[in-house]
N, C-alpha and C positions, 0 to 999 in steps of 0.2 A: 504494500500500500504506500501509497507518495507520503512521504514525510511532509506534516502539517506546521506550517510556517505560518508567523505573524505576521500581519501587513506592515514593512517597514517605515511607513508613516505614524504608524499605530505604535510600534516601538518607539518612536525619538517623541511621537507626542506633538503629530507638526500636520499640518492640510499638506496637500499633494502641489498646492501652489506657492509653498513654501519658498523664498529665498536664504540661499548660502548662508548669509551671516544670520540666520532664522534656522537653518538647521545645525549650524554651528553652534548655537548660545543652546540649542536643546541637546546636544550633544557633550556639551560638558556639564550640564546639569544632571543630563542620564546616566554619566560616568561616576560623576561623585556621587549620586542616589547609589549604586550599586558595584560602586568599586570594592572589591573582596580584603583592600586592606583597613576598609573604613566598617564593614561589617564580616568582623571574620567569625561568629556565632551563627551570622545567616545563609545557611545550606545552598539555598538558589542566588544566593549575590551574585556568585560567579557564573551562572549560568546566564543569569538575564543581564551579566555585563558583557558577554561575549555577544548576548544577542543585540547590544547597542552597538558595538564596535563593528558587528558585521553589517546592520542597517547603515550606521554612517559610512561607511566605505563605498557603498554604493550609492547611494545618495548624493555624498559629494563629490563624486566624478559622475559627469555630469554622460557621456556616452555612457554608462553603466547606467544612469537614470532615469535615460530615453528609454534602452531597453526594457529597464525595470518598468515601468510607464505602460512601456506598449506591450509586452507578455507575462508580468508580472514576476515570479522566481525562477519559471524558466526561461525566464530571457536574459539571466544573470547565472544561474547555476545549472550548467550542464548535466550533473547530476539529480537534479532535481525533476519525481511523474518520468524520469527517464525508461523506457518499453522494457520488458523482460522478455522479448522473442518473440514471435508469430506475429498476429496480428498489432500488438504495440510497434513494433519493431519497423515496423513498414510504413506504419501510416499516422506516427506521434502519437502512441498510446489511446488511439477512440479517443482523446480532449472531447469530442462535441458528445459525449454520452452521459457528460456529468459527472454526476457519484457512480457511476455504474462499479468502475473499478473501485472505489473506495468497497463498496459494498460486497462486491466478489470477496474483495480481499476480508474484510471482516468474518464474511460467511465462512473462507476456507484460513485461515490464518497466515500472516506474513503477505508477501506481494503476488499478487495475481497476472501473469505474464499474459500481454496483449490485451487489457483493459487499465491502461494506467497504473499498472501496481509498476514499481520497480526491481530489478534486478538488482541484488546487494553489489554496491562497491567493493572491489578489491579491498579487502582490511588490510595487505600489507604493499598498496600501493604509495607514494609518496605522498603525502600529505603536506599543505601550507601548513605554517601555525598561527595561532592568532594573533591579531593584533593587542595591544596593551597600551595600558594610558597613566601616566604621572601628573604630578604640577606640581613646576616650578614659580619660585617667588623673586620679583625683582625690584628693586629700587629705580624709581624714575631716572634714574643716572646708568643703571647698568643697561636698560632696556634700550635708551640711548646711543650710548656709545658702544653695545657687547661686552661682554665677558665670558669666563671661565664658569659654568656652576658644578657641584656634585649633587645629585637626587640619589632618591633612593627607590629601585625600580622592584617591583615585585611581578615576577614570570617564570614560566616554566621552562626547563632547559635540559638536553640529557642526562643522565647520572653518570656522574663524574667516577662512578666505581665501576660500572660497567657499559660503558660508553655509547649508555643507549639499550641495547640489549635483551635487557631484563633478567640475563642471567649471569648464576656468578663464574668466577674467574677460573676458566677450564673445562665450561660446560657452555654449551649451544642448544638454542631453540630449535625441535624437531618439529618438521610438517604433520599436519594433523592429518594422521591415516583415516578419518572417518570422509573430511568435507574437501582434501584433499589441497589444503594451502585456501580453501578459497571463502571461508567462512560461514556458508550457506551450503545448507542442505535441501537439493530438492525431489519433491515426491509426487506421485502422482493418484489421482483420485476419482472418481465418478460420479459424475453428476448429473441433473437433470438438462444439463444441455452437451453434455459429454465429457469426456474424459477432460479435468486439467491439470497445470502443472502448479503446484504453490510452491514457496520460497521461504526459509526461517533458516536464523542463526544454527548453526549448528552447537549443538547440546556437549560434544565433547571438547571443543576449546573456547567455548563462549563466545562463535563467533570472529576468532582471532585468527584463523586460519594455521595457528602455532602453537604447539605445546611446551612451556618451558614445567620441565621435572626439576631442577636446580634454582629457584628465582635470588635474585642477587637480594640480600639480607640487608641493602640500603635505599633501595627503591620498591622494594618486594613483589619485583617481577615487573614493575610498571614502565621501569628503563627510561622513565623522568622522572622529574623532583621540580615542587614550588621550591623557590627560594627569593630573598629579597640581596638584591646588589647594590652596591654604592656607583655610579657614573657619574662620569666628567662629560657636559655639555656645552659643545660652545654656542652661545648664543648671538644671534648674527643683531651687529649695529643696529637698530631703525624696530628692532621690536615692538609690537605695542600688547595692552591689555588685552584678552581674549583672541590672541593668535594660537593658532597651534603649530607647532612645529614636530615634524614626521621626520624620523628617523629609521630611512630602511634598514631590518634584517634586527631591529631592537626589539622586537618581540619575541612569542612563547618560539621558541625551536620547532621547526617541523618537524614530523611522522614520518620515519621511515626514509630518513636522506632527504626530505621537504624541504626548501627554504623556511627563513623563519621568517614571523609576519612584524612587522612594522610599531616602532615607539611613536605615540602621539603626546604630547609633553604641552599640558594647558598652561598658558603662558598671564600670572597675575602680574601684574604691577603697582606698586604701591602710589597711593598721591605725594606729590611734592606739595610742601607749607609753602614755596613762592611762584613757582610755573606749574602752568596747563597745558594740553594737548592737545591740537585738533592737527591730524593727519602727520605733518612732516614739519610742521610749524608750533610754538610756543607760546603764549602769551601770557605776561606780568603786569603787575601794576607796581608804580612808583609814587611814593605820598614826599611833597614837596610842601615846602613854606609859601606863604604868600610873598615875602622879601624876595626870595628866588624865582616865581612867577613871575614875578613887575618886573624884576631888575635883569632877571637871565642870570646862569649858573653853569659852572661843570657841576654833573652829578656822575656817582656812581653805580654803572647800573650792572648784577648777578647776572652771567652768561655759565652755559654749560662750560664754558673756556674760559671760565675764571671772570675777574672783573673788568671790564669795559667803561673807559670814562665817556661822559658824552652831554655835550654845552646843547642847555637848551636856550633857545631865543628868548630876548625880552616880549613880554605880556605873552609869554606861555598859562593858556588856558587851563580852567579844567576836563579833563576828557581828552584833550589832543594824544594821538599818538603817535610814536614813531616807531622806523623797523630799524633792525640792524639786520643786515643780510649776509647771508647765510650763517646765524647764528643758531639757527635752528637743530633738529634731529637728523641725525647720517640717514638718509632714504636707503630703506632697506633692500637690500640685493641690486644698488644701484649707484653713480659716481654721484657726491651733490650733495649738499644741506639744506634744511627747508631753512625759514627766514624767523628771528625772535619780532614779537608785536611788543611793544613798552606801551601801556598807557600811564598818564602823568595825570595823579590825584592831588587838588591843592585841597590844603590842609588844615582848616580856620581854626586858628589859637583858640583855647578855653583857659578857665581861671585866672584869667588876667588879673593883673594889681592895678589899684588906681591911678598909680603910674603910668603903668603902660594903654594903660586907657586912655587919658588924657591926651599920650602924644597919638594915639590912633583916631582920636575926634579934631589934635594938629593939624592932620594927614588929613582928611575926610574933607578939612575948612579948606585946605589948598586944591585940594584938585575939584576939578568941575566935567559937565557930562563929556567936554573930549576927552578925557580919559578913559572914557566907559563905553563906545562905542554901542556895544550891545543895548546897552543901557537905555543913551540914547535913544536910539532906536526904537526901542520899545515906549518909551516914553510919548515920543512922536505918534505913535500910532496909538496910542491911550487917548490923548487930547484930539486927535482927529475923530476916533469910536465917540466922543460924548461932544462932539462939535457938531454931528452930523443931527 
């Protein structure tokens, strides 16, 4: 019978008209809901983490999601409703029959060949392994410019005592005399529309198509092992918040000589107390005196590249801003700096002393509306509103 799959929209928790960075932000949340080192009491964590990892993979490549789209699992997984002979074999498993095959297959047990049931995968064919997911934490500064980190990745990887194996040292896995290497055993039966063939794991190696009599005393026969590693990642210049960065072959080790599947490493970043981020560019604010507004100033203004002097003009407003170019974030995977924004906050004295009051009602007696422009201006058009 076709192995029953979730609809991988259904898994990330997203409509089919989802965009990237919409199945992205559900993709790290699916990870952490059911990453197996954040619930290691929970039996199916790892189960229904691997079934997030295999929905994103498909999903965000985007030719896998056409497919996926247009024929559902099988147009992603070849082994997947794949025919067991006869009539499946010839003409894509009866698809237009429905359940027919599911129901065969229930009636007669295991997959039902030429109604959609499938014929067992080779057990000791090469297998991918799965993919795996971390996160790392960065400071606005590292994310910036790159660095060095170490994580700590938890996956599954050969056993280091028996190099895979499953047995111990001096003994070898024998083919299984009953299913004959190939893990299924099949039988034949009569029924009311004639004789057929079913399909089921074979009873003497569970299916494994190999009997190990010797199993190695540190994996105990499994010839893998969970374990967690420390890694060194380099993080590329231009990083931002909710990136993921994919590292082929940092996943679980494959099955039987498989390649191994893919580290996906969710990428945080902390806030800075002075800069923000929008794309490749930066943007601060600077609180200045009103002396330094009126009169003009060197000020010094925080760049990723240390401090930067920079003379603002006399009657510097507030809200004006300026850029300094290319003082921005390294664009990632690319030559070039975005640009830093400075916005200029002037800064109205509080708690004055009588003193300084005084000379500020001084100040106030001397000048008049050319000073004030804006003022002005507005002024003007106040006495024209109640002239009219």
């Amino acid at each position: 019978m076709a192995e029953e799959k979730r609809d991988y929209y259904e898994v990330l928790g997203v409509d089919k008209s989802a965009s990237e960075d919409e199945l992205k932000k559900a993709y790290r949340t699916m990870a952490k809901k059911y990453h197996p080192d954040l619930h290691p009491d929970d039996a199916d964590a790892e189960v229904k983490f691997k079934e997030v990892n295999e929905a994103y993979e498909v999903l965000s490549d985007s030719e896998k999601r056409a497919r996926y789209d247009q024929f559902g699992h099988a147009g992603v997984d070849p082994n997947f409703g794949a025919g067991g002979g006869g009539y499946g074999s010839g003409f894509g498993g009866f698809g237009d029959f429905g359940d027919l095959g599911d129901i065969l297959g229930s009636m007669f047990g295991g997959g039902f060949g030429g109604f959609g049931g499938g014929r067992r995968q080779n057990p000791n064919a090469p297998r991918r392994g799965n993919d795996t997911a971390a996160n790392v934490n960065l400071s606005f500064e590292e994310a910036a410019k790159g660095c060095k980190k170490t994580i700590k990745v938890t996956k599954i990887d050969n056993c280091s005592e028996c190099g895979g194996s499953g047995c111990e040292s001096g003994h070898s896995a024998q083919t299984c005399p009953v299913c004959h290497g190939t893990g299924s055993v099949t039988a034949a039966q009569r029924t009311p529309i004639g004789v057929v063939q079913t399909q089921k794991p074979c009873d003497r190696c569970n299916g494994r198509g190999k009997i190990i009599d010797h199993p190695c005393k540190v994996c105990a026969g499994k010839g893998r092992i969970r374990h967690t590693v420390e890694q060194t990642v380099d993080i590329p210049a231009g990083i931002d918040d909710g990136q993921v960065i994919s590292l082929r072959g940092g996943g679980d080790a494959g099955a039987n000589g498989g390649p191994a599947g893919d580290l996906r490493i969710n990428v945080n970043v902390r806030p800075h107390p002075i800069f923000m981020r929008d794309g490749f560019d930066i943007y601060c604010e600077i609180p200045i005196t009103f002396t330094q507004a009126a009169l003009g100033a060197e000020i010094v203004v925080p760049t990723l590249d240390g401090k930067v002097k920079f003379q603002i003009h006399e009657g510097t407003q507030p809200g004006d801003e300026f850029k300094l170019r290319g003082k921005g974030v390294q664009r990632l995977n690319y030559s070039g700096k975005g640009d830093q924004y400075v916005k200029i906050i002037v800064e109205v004295p509080k708690d004055l002393s009588k003193a300084q009051k005084e000379k500020l009602k001084e100040f106030d007696n001397a000048t008049d509306d050319k000073n004030y422009k804006k003022r002005k201006s507005f002024m003007d058009k106040i006495k024209q509103f109640f002239s009219e």
